[in-house]
N, C-alpha and C positions, 0 to 999 in steps of 0.2 A: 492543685499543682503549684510547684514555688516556682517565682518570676523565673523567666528568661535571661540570665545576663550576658552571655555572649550569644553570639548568632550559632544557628548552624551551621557547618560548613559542609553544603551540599555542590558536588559534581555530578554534571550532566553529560554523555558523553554518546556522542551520535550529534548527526546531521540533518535529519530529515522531520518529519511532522511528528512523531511521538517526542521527540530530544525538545523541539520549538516549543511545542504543547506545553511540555512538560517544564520550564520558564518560565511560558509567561504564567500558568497556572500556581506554581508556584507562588510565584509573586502576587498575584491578587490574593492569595488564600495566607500565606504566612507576613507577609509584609515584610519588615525592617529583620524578623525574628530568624531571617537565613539567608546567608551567604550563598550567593550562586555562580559556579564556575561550570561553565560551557567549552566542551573538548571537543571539536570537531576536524573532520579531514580535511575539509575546503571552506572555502570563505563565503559558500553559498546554498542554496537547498532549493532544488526543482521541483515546480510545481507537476508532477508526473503523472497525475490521472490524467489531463489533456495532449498527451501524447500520441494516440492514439487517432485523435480528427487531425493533427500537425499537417501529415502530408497528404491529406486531402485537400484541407482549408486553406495552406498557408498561414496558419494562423500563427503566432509567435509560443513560442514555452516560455510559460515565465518562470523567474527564478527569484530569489530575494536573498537580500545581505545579513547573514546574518549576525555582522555591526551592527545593522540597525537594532536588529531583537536586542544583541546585548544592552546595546546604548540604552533602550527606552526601559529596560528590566533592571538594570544596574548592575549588570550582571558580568564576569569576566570573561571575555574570549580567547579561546588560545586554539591557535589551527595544530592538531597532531594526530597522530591516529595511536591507541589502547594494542599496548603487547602484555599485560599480564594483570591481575587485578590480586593481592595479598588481606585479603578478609581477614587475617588475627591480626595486623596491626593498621586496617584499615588506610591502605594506601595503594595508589595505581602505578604503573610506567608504562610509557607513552615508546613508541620505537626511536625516537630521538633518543631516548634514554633520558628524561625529567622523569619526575619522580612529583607525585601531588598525593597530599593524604585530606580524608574527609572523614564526613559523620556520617554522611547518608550518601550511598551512590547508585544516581540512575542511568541503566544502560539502554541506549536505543539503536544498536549498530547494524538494526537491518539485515540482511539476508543475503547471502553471493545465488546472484541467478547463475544458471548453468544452461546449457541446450541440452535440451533431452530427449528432440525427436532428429537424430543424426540425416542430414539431406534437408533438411526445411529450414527457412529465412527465419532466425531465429529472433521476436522483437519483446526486449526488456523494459526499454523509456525511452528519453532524448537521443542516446548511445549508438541507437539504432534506427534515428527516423531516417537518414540520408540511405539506409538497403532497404526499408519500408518504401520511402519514395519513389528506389528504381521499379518496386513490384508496381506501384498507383502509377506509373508511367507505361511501364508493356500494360497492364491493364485498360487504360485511358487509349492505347495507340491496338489496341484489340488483336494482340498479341497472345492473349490466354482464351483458353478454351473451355479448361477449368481453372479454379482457381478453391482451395481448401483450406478452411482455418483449423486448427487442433491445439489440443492442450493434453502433454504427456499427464500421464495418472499421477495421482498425489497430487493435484494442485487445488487449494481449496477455492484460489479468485481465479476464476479466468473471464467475467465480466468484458476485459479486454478484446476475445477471438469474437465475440458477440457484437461489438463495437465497431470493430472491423468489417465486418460479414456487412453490418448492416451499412454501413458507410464506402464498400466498395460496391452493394447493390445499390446503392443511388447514383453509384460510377457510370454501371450497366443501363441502369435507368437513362437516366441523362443524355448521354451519349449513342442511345439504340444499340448498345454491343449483343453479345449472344453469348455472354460468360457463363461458364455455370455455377454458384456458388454452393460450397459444402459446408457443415461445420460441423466436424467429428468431436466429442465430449466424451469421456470416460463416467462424466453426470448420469446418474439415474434419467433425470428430465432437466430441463433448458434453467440454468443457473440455481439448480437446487440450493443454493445454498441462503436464496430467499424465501424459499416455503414454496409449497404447491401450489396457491394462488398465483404468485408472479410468474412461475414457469409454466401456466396454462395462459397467461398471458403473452410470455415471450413467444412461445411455441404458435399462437394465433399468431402475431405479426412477426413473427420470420416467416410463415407458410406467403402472410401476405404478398411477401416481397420478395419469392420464389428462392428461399434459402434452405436448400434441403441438410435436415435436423438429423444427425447419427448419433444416440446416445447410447449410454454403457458400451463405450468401445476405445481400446487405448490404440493407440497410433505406435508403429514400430519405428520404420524408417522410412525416405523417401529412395525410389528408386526410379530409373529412367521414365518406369509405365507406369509413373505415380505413388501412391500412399500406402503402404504396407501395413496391415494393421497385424494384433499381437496376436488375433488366429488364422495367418498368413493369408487371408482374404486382403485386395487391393481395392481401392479407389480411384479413379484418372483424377490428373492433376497435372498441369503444367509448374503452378506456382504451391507452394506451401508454407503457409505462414505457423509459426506455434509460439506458444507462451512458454518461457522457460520454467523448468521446477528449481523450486529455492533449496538452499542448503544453507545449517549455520556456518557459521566462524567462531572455533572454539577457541576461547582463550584462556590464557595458563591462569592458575587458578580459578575458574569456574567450574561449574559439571556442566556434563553437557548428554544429552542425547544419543543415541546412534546415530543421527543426521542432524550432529552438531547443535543441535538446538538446544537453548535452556529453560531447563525446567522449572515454572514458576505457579505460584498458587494467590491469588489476587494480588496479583503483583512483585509479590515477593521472591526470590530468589530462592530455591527450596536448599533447605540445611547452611544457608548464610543469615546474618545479622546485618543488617541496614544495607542493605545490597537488593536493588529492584530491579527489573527489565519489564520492557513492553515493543509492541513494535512483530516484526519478523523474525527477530530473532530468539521469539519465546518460545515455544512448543506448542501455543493457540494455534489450532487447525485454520482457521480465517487470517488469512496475510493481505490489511488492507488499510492505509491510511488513516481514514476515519474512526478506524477501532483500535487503531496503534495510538490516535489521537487521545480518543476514549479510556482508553488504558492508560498512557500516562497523565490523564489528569486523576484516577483514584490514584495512583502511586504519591502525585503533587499532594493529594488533601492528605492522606497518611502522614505525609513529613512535616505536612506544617502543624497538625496536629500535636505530633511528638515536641515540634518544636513550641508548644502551648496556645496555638491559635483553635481557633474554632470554625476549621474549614466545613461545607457541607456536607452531608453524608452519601458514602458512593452509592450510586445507582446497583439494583441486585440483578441488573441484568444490563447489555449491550445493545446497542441500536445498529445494523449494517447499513448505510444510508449511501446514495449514488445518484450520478445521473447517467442514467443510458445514453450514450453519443448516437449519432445515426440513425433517428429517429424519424416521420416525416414531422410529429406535432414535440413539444416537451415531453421527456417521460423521467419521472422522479422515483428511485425505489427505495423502500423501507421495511425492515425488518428485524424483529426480534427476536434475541440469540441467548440462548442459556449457558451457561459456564463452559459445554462442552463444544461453543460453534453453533448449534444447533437451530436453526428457526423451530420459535414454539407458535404452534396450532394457533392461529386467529390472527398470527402477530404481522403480517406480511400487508405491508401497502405499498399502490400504486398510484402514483400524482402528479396530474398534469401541471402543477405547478409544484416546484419544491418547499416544504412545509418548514423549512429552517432557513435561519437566514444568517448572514448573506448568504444569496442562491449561491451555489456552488455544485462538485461535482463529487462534494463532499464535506465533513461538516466536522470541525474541532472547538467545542464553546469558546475555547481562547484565541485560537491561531487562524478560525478563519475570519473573524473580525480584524486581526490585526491583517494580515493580507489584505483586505478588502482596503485598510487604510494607505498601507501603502501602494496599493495601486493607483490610488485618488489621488494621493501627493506624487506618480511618477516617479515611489522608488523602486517598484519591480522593475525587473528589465527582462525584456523577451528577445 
């Protein structure tokens, strides 16, 4: 391959863990050999899997600058948010109306949650801990009777209702209440989406901690006498918590989905040239940080490649990796996923300590080390 003499000029364009990932990844794997321009809507990105213990714990949601990442990447910031992308002359605009053209562009803009189970306290992230808070308050003040977590159909993570369940049964615990905890799944069994091993493990420790398990069943609405489900069978329910279903955000020039989403094939934007997406807003069945992580770093080695580096070669398969909140001891999950989402056969582990590091709640070779650093130096802010 002939030298490099100009950089590439690679746009990034999203705000969250795939966009971050996909950075500093960059950066380590192409070096000086690419220009990198970061498009984001806000000048910050939330740590979101912890969201879910917030108004339990009190504990703070961190968020981090993403000045910093440009700063230590070399990379340019620019806060705006993508209205149209022009693939034949390789150029974007931004709804301010700028205009940026590049060589390579990575999209990571994530997914619009929606509520989908109409009558239920509907919880996305940060957005929503202060109506998550008021339900851990009547809860704590024994005000509920029942109390149901669900997650409308279509949703491949819901890791989160599980979280919940298990961290309001320590409410009950604690406190001597007489709640009853529910948690309705449209899942075949207890978070299939780490293999049959974990979910005979979840399914054990939620029995433990008197969480009664309703699988293969979608939740309709909530109505005065509780949970309406889709074969007009009810559940009692004072409170009803649910996860929202995601939808894309199409935007002009791209394809998209019937539910907005874009279609992509290791990475690549299908029937586009230099145009990648990872994250939520791709059409992978699994919508979950760590694998949005994971995906934009094969998109990162791809371009530095083109750009003449000798990045390493992508992994042929996905790791799903988490921590369970609400647990009584640590519980660390892991599992292996094939092209289509899938855990394959053997590939599912449970760990009392988490096998990646920095422990986390979740795992990006690039992004959660540099997190880690900036928490050290106090420049996360919670």
């Amino acid at each position: 391959m002939s030298p490099i003499t100009e950089p590439l000029r690679v746009v990034v364009v999203g705000g969250g863990f795939a966009a971050a990932e996909a950075v500093l990844a960059l950066r380590a794997y192409a070096g000086e050999r690419v220009e990198i321009e970061l498009v984001a809507p806000e000048p910050r990105f939330w740590f979101r899997p912890a969201t879910t213990a917030a108004p339990f714990t009190d504990a703070a949601i961190q968020s981090f600058e993403l000045g910093a990442l440009a700063e230590e990447t070399g990379a340019t910031l620019l806060q705006g948010r993508l209205e149209a992308v022009t693939p034949s002359v390789k150029r974007i605009r931004l709804q301010s109306g700028a205009q940026r053209s590049y060589d390579a562009l990575v999209l990571a803009l994530g997914a619009r949650a929606r509520a989908a189970v109409p009558g239920a306290v509907t919880f996305r992230d940060q957005r929503d801990a202060a109506r998550l808070q008021r339900v851990v308050d009547e809860l704590r003040s024994g005000l509920l009777g029942d109390l149901v977590l669900t997650a409308p159909a279509g949703v491949g993570w819901t890791l989160p209702i599980y979280e919940l369940a298990l961290l309001a049964a320590g409410e009950v615990e604690r406190h001597g209440l007489h709640t009853t905890i529910s948690l309705v799944t449209p899942e075949p069994e207890a978070l299939a989406v780490f293999g049959t091993h974990i979910s005979a493990a979840v399914t054990t420790l939620l029995a433990a901690r008197n969480i009664r398990l309703i699988c293969d069943t979608v939740p309709r609405d909530v109505r005065r006498d509780g949970l309406r489900l889709a074969d007009g069978t009810r559940i009692a329910a004072d409170r009803v918590i649910a996860v929202p279903a995601l939808v894309g955000q199409p935007i002009s020039g791209l394809p998209a989905d019937t539910d907005g989403f874009l279609p992509v094939t290791h990475g690549r934007v299908d029937g586009l040239q230099d145009v990648y997406a990872a994250g939520d807003m791709t059409s992978s069945p699994v919508k979950q940080g760590g694998l949005a992580a994971q995906q934009a770093e094969v998109i990162a080695a791809i371009i530095a490649q083109h750009a003449g580096a000798n990045p390493p070669p992508p992994p042929a398969t996905m790791t799903l990796r988490a921590q369970l909140f609400g647990t009584l001891e640590p519980c660390f999950l892991e599992a292996t996923l094939d092209h289509r989402g899938t855990p394959i056969p053997g590939g599912s582990q449970l760990h009392a300590e988490a096998p990646w590091w920095p422990t986390g709640t979740l795992f990006g070779r690039h992004l959660t080390p540099w997190m880690a650093r900036q928490a050290l130096t106090g420049a996360a802010a919670g």
